[in-house]
MARVODREN-862676 format. One record per residue (C-alpha): x negated, y, z; residue number from 0; residue in one letter. Coordinates in Angstrom, 1 decimal. Layout:
MARVODREN-862676
     xx     yy     zz seq type
      X      Y      Z NUM    a
...
end
This chain:
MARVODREN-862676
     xx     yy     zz seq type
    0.0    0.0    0.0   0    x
   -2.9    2.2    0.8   1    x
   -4.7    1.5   -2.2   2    x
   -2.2    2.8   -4.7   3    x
    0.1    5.1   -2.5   4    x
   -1.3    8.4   -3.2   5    x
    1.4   10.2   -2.1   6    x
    2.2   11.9    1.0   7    x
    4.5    9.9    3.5   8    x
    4.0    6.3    2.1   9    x
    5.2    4.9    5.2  10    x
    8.2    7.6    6.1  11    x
    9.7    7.7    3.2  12    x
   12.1    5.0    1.7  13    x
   11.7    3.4   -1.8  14    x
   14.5    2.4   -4.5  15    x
   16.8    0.0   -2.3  16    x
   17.2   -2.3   -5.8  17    x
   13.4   -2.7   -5.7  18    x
   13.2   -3.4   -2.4  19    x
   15.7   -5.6   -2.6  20    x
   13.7   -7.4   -5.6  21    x
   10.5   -7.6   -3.3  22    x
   12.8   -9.8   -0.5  23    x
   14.4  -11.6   -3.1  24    x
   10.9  -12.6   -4.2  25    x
    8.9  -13.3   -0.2  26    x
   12.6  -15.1    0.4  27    x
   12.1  -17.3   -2.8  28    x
    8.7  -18.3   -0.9  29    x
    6.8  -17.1   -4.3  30    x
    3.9  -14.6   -3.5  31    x
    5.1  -11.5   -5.5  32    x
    2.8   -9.7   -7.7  33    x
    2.3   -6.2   -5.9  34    x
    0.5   -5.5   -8.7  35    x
    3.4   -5.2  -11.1  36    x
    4.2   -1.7  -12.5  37    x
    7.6   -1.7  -10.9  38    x
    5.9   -1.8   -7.5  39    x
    3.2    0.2   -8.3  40    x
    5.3    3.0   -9.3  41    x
    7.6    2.7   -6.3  42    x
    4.9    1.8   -3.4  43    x
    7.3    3.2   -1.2  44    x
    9.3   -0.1   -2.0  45    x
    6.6   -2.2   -0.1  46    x
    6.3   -0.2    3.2  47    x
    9.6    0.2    3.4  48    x
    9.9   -3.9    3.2  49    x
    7.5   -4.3    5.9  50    x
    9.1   -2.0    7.5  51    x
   12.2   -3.9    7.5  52    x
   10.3   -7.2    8.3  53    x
    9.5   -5.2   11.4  54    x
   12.7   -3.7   12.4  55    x
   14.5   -7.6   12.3  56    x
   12.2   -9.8   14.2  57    x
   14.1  -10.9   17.2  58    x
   11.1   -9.9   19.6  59    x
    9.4   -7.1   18.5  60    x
    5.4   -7.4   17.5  61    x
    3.9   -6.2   20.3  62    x
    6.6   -7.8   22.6  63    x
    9.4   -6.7   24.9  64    x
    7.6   -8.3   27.9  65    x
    4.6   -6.5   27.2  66    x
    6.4   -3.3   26.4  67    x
    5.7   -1.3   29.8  68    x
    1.5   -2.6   29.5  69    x
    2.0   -0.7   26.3  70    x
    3.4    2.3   27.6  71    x
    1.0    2.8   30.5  72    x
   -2.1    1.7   28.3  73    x
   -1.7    4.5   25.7  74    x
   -0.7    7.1   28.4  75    x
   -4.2    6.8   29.6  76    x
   -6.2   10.1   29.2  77    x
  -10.0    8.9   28.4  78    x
   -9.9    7.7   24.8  79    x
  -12.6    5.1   25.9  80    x
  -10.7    4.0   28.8  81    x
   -7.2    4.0   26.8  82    x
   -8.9    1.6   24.0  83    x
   -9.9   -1.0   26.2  84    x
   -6.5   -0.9   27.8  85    x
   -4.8   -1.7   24.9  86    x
   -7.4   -4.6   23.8  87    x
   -6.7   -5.9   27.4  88    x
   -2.9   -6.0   26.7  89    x
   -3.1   -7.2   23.1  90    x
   -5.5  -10.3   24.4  91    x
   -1.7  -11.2   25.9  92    x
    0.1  -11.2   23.3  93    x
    1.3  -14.5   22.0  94    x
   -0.7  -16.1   19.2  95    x
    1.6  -15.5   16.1  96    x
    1.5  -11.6   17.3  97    x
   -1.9  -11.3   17.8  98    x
   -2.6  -13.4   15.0  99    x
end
């Protein structure tokens, strides 16, 4: 996404729901899409938006409900140095899929 989204907000803003509604189609047919292809190339805002999506429906949240107030009191940490090796701490206890 990164790679060919030279545009500003790749990640806020939402691509053309029939492409992204290709994309699924395609990770939901268990093919590996193409991201190459023009029509997501031209619309990279398709893709984020996807894993965005992907995101938003896991029934337990990547970095986890029960981990949610480590999180929270990790990042509110004022040294940058001190705030970092919070949050490795709390990501070490993640489950494996997450941290994977």
């Amino acid at each position: 996404v990164e790679q060919h989204g030279v545009v500003d907000g790749i990640y806020r803003l939402s691509g053309v729901s029939s492409n992204i509604q290709r994309l699924r189609q395609e990770f939901d047919g268990e093919r590996c899409p193409d991201l190459r292809r023009d029509v997501y190339l031209q619309d990279v805002h398709c893709v984020s938006s996807l894993c965005k999506a992907y995101f938003r429906e896991l029934p337990n949240p990547l970095l986890t409900y029960q981990l949610y107030d480590k999180f929270a009191d990790a990042v509110a940490i004022q040294m940058e140095e001190g705030r970092l090796v919070k949050i490795k701490e709390v990501l070490k206890e993640l489950p494996a899929p997450h941290y994977r």
